[in-house]
N, C-alpha and C positions, 0 to 999 in steps of 0.2 A: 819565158826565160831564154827561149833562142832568140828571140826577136833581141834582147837588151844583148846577147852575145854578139849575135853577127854587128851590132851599132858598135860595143867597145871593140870589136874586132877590124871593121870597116874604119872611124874613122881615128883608132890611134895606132892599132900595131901592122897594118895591109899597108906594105914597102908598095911603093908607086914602080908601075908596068908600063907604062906608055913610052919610058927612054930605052934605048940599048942599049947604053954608055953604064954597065954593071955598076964600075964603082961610084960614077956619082948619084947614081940609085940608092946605092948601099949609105954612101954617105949622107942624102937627104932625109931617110928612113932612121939612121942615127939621130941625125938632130931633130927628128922630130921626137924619138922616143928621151933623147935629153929631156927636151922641151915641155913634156908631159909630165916627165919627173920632178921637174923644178916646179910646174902649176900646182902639181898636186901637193910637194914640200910646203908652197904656201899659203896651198888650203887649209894643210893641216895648220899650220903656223898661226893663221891667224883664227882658227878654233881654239889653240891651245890657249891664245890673248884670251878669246871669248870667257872659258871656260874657269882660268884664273881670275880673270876680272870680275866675274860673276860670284866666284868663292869668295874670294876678299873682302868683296862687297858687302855679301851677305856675314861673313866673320865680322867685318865691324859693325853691323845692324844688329848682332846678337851680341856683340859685345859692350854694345850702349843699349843696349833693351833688354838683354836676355831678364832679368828679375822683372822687367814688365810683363814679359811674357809668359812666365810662369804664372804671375800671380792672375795675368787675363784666363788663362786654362786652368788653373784651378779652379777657378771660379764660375764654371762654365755649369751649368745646371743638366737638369734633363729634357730640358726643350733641345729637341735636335737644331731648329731654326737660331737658337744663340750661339750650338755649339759653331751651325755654321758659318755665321758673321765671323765668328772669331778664327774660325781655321782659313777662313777667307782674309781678312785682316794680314794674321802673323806672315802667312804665305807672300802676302804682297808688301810685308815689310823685308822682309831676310831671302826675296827671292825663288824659293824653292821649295816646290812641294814633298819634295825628298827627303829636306830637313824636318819640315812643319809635321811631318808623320812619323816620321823618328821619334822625334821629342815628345809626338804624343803617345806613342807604343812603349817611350821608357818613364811617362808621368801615369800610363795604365800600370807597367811593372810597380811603378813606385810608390801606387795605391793613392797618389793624388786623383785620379779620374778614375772611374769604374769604366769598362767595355762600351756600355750601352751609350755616357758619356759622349765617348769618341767619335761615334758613328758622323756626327755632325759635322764634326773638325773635318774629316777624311775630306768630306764630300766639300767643305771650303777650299778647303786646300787644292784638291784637284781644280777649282775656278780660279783660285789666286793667283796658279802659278801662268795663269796668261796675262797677266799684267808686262812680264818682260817680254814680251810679241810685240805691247802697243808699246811699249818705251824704244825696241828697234825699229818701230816704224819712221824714228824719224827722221832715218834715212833716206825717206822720198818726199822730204820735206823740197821746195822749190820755190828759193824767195830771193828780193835780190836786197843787198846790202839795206836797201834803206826801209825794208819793214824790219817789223820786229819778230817775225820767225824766222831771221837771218838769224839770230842767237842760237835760236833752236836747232839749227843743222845738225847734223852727229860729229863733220869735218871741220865744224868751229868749237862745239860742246868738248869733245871729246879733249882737248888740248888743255881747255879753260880749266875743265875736272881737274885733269894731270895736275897744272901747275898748282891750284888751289888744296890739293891734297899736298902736294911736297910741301907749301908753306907751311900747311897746318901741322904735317907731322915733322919737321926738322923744323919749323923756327917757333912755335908758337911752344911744342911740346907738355901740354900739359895730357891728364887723362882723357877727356871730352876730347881735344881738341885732336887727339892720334886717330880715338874712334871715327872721328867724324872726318878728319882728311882719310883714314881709310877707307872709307865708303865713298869719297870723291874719287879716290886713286881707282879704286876697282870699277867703277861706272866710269872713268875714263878708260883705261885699259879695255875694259869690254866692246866699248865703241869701235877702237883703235883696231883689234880683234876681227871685227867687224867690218869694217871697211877694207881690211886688209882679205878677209874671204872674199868681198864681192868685187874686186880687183883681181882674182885668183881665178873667180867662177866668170867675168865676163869676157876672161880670156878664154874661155871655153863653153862657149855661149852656146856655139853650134851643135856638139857632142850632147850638154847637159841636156839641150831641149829637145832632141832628139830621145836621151835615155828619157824624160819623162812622159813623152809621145808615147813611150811604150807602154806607161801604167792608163792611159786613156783607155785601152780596151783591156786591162787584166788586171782589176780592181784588189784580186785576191793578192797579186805580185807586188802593189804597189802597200798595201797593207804588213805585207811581210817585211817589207823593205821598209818600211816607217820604226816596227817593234824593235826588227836585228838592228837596226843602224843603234834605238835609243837606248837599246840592251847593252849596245857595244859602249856607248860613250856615256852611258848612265847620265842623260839630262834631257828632256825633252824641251824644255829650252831651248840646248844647244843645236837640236838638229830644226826645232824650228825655225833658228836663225838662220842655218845653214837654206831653206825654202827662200827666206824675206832676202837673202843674199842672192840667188837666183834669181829671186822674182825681182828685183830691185834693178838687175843687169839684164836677164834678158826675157824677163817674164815670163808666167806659166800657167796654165789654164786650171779652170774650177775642176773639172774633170780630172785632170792630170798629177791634181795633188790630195785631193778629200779622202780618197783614201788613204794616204802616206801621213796624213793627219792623225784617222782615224789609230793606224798603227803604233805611231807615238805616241798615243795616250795609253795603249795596252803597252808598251816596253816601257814606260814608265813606272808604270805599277808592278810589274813584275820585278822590276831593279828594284822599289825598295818593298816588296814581299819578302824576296829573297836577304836582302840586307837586316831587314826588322825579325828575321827569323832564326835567327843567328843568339844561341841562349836564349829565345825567348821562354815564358809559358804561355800555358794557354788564354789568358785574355787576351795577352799581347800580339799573339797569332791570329785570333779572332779581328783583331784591328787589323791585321795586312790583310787579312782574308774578306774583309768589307770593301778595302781597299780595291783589289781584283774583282773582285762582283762586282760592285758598281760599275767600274770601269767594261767589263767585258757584255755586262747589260746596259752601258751608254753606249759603246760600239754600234751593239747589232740594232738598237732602236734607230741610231744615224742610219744606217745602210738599209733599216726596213725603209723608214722617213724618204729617204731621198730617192730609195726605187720607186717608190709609191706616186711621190710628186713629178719622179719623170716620167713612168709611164702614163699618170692622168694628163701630161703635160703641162703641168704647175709651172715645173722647171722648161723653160725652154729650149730650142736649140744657139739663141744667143747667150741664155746664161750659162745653158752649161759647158759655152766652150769660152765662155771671158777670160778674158786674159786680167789676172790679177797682180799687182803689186805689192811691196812688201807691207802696206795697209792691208791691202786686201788679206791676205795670208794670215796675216794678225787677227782681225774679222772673224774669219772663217775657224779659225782654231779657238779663240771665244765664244763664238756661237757652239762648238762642239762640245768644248767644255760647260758654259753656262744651264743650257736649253734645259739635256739630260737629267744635271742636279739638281735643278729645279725642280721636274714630275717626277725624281725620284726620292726627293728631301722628305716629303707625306708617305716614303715607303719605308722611312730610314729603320723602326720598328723589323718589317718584313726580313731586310738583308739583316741585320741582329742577327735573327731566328737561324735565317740558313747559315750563318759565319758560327754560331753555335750548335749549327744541327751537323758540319763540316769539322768542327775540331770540336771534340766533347769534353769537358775536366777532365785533368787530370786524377791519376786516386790520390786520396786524401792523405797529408799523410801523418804518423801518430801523434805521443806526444812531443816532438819537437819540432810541430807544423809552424808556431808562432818565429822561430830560428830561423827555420830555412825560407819561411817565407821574408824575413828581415834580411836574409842572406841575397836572395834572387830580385830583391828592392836594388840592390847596387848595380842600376841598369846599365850597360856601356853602354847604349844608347843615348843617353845623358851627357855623354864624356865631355863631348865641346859644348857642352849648355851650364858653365860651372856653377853658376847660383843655382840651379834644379841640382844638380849633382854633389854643393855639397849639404844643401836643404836635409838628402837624401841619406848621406852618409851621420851628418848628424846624429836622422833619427837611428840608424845602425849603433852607434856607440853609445847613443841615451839607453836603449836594449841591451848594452856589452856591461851598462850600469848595473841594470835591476837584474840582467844574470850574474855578477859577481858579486850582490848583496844575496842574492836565494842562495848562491853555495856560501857565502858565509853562514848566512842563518843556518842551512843543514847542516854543516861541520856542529856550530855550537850546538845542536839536537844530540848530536851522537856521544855528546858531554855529557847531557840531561838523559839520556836512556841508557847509558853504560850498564846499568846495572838493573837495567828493567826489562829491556825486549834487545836480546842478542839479534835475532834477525832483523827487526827493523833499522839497528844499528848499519848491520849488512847492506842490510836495501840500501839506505841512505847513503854511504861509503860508497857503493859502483853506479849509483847515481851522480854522484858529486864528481864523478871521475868522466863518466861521458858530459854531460855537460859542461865540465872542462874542455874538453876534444871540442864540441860546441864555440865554445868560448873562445878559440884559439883560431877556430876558422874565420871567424867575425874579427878578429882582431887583424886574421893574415889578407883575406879580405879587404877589409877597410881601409887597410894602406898599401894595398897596389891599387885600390880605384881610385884611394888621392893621390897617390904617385903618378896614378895615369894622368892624372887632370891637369899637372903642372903644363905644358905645351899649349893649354888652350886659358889656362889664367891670366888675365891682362889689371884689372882691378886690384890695387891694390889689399882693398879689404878683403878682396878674395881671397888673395895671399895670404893675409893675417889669420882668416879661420881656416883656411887651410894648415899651416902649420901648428893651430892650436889643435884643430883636430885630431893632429897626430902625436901632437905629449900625452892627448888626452884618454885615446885609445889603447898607447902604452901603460900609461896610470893604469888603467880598469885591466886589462890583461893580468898587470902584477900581483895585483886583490885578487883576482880569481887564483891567480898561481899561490898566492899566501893562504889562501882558505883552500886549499889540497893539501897545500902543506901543514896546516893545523888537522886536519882531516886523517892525513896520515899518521901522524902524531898520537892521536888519538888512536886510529885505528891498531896499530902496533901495540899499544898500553894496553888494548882490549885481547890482540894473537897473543902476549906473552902472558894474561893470567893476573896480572900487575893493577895497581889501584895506586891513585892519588888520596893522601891523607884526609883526611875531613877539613881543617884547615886549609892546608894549599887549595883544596875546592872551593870552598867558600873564599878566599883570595881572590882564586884563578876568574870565578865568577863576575866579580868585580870588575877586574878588565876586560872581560870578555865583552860586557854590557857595554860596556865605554868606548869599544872600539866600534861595535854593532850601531851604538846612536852616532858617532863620526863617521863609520858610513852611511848610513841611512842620512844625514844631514849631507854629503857632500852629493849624495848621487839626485837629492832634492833640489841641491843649489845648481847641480849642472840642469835636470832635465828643467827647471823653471828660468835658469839663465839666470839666477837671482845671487849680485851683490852682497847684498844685507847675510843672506847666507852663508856666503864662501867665506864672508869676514868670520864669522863663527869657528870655520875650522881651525885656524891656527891655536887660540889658546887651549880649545879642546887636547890638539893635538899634544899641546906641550903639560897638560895633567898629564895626557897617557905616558905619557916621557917619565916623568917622575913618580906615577903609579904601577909602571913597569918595574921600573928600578927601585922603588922600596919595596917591591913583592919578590923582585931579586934575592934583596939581604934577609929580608925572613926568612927566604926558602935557603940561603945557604946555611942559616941560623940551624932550621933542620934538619940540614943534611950535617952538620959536622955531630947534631946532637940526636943524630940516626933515626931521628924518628919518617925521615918518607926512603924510600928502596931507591936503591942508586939509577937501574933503568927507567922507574918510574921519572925520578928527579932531574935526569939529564931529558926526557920527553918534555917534561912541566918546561926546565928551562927552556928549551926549542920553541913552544909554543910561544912564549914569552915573547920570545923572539920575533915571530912572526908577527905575534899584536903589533908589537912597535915598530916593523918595516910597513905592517898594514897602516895605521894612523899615520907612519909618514908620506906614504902613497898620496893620502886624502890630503896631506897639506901642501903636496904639490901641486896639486889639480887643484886646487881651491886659488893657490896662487896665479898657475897659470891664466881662470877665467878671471882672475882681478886685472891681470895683463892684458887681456883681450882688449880691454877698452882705457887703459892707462899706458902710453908709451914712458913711462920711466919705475914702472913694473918691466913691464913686458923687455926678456931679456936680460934682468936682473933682480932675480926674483929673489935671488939667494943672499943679496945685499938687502933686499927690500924684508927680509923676516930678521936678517941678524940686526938692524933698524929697528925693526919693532919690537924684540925682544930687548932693548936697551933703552926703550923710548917710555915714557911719561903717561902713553896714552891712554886714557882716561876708559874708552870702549872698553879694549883689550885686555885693559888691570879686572873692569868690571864682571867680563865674561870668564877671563882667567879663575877669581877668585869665585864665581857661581859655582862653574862646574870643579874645580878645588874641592867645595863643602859638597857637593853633590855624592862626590866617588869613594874621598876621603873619611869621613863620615863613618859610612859603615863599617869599614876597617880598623876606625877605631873604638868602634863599640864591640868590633870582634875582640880586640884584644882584651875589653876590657871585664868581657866575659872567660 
């Protein structure tokens, strides 16, 4: 560490002693510390190029692939050897192994991959993510106009990108065509990025290869100085560019960098341990913590390996002082990355064991493990991977479903046992009320995680289920809120002592049925996505409309002719009530998924029923008058008793 002090000391801020002439001492020492300021202004400058060009890049590579790339990871078995192609693959499509573990720590949260799964990806991805070393290599490309890896240059590519993405996204402008000039645009910028650091670094050619003269002999300093730098700037890309940018201008020895290599691969993994760790649980942690093992057992195997071969003298004294190029650098950081995952992909099993011998389950928890584990499925992880996230959320609202039909069901129970078991009434009653509290989270939930995703939706269809998802999860929120409010209803009929007449029961009965098969038919046609279904709900819906409102007029019939108790009677009405805001729930959501896939639905849906209620259609009349005789029916065989 003194050795790199007295170098940054010596030769940028040590004022020149040879003149007497004080001030123009002072003032040569000014402009040189200018001088240094503005180099390193442009270092940074042209990272910051690198470092956007590279996100962009990879944004538009997931934004024309992201559902391929789901569906390649989920479909990834338990051969660790496929998971690995394929975390090698993604990696070298969307650039970054930072993402490709992301997305698979929130497709473990999201119970598309099991742990064990994973392991393989990890260990792709760590190989993938050297692909972007050999695409900066082609900056030492050296050709003249008239071959053909004159094209290849990075000082001719990088322009060509530029222009060819501006066409595509301002004049071409359709969806494909933004994706894919995006991913020109950002592979030009990153070049541009690039060229512009090693014009920064070969103006300080002297200084650089001096500071890395110093990691020649202090393996452990140049090590440290690989992790802090990749820590700092969270990309190991980036700082390997920032090598192929030195080595490119003024070269740097095998010696001088293998370990600063070495080091970027452990700050890489530690940047996204720590980012994957963030809400996760414990499979998900198990995946960063494979992540870290492997990497910290590919280190030390490199540095046993290469002491080994140099002191047999494997390694010579000309290799290990070669001076490499921004190829070379490329090389050596593939070779560091490949070797390792290779003799350790036969071990992928082993680290499993320790990444679960390191983070144990959590405790189990009671009965509403199935919730909270739908709950902690809404991975942020996911965020900018929109088709995996809203795959995800989906499944959350299909669950917001079959929880608002189980509290319907329990409410109608506490009808059927009024008079048989006051405490299981009880039980049922503060059941129905926590899982409410349940029901609510999932709902509050579900739309800030689609809310979040809006910034990262480019797909139009995206957009489409995204916003159906959210009438959709309001529907089911409000059936669960109406089946507490029948809940309550009830509940109160039973605190004050009070009974519904034998009739109005056998009435109330009726609808009660009627609403319970229109939910249970609409939370069928959502979780199947099925058409033919949702068509179903409207006329359903419109019996309960007019089997509401003729159990109405009975019931005022008995109340003027006093046969049911005024508190009871004003409950009965309320419930009534509730049925038929509940059936109308289901006939919005029924509508809604006919809109999913009909644009002159979707948007006018309110026009599209007052339509079919006026309309001829032949389906409609058919199903109208089914469940008509279905409901109708018994009701009149009541009276006629």
């Amino acid at each position: 560490m003194k050795n790199v002090y007295n170098i940054i000391w010596v030769r940028f801020w040590t004022l020149p002693t040879d003149h007497y002439n004080f001030k123009q001492d002072f003032n040569t020492g000014k402009a040189q510390i200018v001088d240094i300021f503005y180099r390193i202004i442009s270092l940074l400058g042209g990272l910051s190029l690198f470092l956007y060009g590279m996100r962009i890049m990879g944004d538009g590579l997931k934004s024309g692939s992201g559902s391929a790339m789901r569906v390649a990871l989920e479909k990834v078995t338990g051969n660790p050897v496929i998971g690995f192609l394929f975390g090698l693959l993604v990696t070298c499509m969307i650039q970054s192994s930072t993402a490709t573990i992301v997305l698979t720590v929130g497709l473990v949260g999201a119970g598309y991959l099991t742990f064990r799964q994973s392991v393989g990806i990890v260990l792709g991805a760590n190989v993938g993510t050297a692909i972007t070393a050999q695409i900066i290599r082609l900056m030492d490309l050296n050709a003249g106009s008239g071959s053909i890896l004159y094209f290849f240059k990075s000082d001719n590519l990088a322009p060509l990108a530029l222009v060819i993405g501006l066409i595509l996204i301002m004049f071409v402008k359709t969806r494909s065509s933004n994706n894919t000039g995006t991913v020109f645009m950002g592979f030009g910028i990153l070049f541009v990025g690039l060229m512009n650091m090693s014009n920064a670094v070969s103006t300080m050619s002297e200084s650089l290869s001096s500071l890395l003269v110093s990691f020649e002999n202090n393996y452990f300093l140049g090590f440290l100085a690989g992790a802090a730098v990749t820590g700092i700037i969270q990309s190991s890309s980036a700082v390997v560019g920032i090598l192929q940018s030195i080595a490119s201008s003024v070269g740097v020895t095998f010696c001088g960098v293998f370990a600063v290599i070495v080091g970027v691969n452990i700050g890489d993994c530690l940047t996204t341990f720590l980012v994957c760790r963030i809400g996760a649980k414990s499979e998900q942690i198990r995946t960063c913590m494979v992540h870290i093992i492997y990497n910290i057992i590919a280190a030390s195997l490199v540095f046993i390996v290469i002491a080994i071969l140099r002191g047999t003298g494997v390694i010579s004294d000309g290799l290990w002082n070669m001076t490499l190029n921004s190829g070379g650098v490329a090389n050596i950081h593939g070779l560091f990355r490949l070797v390792p995952a290779v003799l350790l992909l036969p071990l992928s099993n082993t680290l499993a064991k320790i990444a679960e011998r390191l983070v144990p389950d959590a405790p189990a928890d009671q009965e509403d493990s199935d919730i909270e584990q739908n709950l902690r499925e809404l991975d942020s992880h996911l965020v900018d991977n929109p088709g995996v996230a809203l795959d995800q959320a989906e499944h959350l609202i299909q669950h917001m479903g079959d929880v608002s039909l189980k509290n319907y069901t329990r409410a109608v129970e506490m009808l059927e046992l009024r008079d048989t078991d006051e405490k299981a009434v009880e039980k049922i009653y503060v059941r129905i009320h926590e899982r409410e509290k349940l029901l609510d989270r999932m709902a509050d939930a579900s739309n800030e995680y689609l809310v979040a995703l809006s910034p990262h939706i480019h797909l139009e269809s995206d957009l489409r289920d995204q916003n159906f998802q959210i009438k959709a999860l309001g529907c089911f929120e409000r059936i669960g809120d109406l089946a507490v409010n029948i809940a309550d209803n009830l509940h109160n009929i039973g605190e004050s002592g009070k009974s519904f007449s034998v009739s109005a029961l056998r009435e109330l009965n009726v609808a009660v049925t009627a609403v319970k098969d229109i939910l249970q038919l609409t939370v069928e046609a959502y979780k199947e996505n099925s058409e033919s279904k949702a068509r179903q709900v409207e006329p359903l819906e419109e019996v309960i409309d007019e089997l509401v409102e003729y159990l109405r007029q009975l019931h005022v019939k008995r109340m003027t002719k006093k046969q049911c108790d005024v508190f009871a009677g004003i409950e009965y009405q309320n419930i009534l009530l509730h049925l038929e805001r509940l059936s109308d729930q289901c006939s919005d959501l029924a509508v809604y998924m006919l809109g999913r896939t009909n644009d002159s639905i979707n948007g006018n849906e309110h026009q599209y029923i007052h339509n079919l209620h006026h309309s001829d259609d032949k389906e409609y009349q058919k199903a109208f008058n089914e469940n008509y005789d279905r409901y109708f029916s018994p009701l009149q065989e009541m009276s006629q008793n």
